[in-house]
C-alpha positions in Angstrom: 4.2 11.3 11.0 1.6 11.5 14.0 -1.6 9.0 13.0 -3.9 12.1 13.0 -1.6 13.6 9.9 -3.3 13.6 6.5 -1.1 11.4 3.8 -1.7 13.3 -0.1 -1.4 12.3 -3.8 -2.7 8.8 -3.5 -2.2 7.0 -6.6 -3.3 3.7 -7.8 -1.2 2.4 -11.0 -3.8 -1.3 -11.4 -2.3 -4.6 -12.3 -3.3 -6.3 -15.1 -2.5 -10.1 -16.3 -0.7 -12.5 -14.6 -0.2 -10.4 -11.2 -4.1 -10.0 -10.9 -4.5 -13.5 -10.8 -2.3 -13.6 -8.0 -4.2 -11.2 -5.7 -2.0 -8.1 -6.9 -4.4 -5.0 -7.3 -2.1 -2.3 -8.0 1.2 -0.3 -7.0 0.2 2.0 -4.6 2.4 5.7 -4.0 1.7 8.5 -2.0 3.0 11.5 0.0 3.6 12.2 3.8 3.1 15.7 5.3 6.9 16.0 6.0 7.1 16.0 1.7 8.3 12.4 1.4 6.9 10.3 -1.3 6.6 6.6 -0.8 6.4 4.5 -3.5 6.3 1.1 -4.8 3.5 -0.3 -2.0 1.7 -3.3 -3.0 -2.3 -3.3 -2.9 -3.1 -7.2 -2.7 -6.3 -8.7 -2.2 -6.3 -11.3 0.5 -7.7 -14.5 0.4 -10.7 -13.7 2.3 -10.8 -10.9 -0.4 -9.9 -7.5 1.9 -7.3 -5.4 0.8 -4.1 -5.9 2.2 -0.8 -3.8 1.6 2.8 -4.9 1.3 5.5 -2.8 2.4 8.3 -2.1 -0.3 11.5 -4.1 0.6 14.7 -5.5 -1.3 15.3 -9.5 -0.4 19.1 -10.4 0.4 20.3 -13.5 -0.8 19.5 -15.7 2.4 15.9 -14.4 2.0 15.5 -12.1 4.9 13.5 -9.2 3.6 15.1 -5.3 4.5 12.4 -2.7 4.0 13.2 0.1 2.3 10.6 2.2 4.2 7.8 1.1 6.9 6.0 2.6 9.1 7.7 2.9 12.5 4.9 0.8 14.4 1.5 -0.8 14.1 -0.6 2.3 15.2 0.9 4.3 12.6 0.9 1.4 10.2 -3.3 1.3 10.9 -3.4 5.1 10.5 -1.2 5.1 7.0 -3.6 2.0 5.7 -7.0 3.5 6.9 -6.5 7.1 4.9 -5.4 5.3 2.0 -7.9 2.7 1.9 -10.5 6.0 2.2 -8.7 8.2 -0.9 -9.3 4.4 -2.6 -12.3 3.3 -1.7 -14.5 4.6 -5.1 -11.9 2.7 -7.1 -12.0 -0.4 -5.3 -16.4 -0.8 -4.8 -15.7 -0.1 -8.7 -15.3 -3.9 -8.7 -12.1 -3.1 -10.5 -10.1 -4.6 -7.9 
């Protein structure tokens, strides 16, 4: 995925409870140009209280994280992250998040 291509069917399931209170927003899925769908990306809100996103991964038992998909470097990382914080952005000034 080149960081000009549009991602599609941006979804936001919200957290409620416990998670909240942790900084978790939401579970995040959407869809690539290629026809992939990724799911199961965290929305957090940092400290500082920006949105941050967490990468879907499976933890092995000496604690090393393996993710199950990424993007394949920071450029497209920033690209993926600034469309979806756009298709987002009414829900989050909501002050829902």
């Amino acid at each position: 995925m080149s960081s000009s291509a549009s991602i599609s069917r941006v979804r936001l399931v919200p957290t409620t409870g416990g998670g909240r209170r942790e900084g978790l927003v939401g579970w995040v899925s959407f869809a690539t140009p290629d026809g992939l769908l990724v799911d199961g990306l965290a929305l957090r809100r940092s400290l500082e209280g920006r949105p941050v996103f967490a990468w879907p991964a499976r933890r092995d038992r000496v604690g090393r994280d393996h993710h199950v998909v990424r993007p394949l470097d920071d450029a497209a990382r920033v690209a993926i992250e600034q469309q979806l914080l756009a298709q987002l952005a009414p829900w989050l000034r909501e002050g829902s998040a």
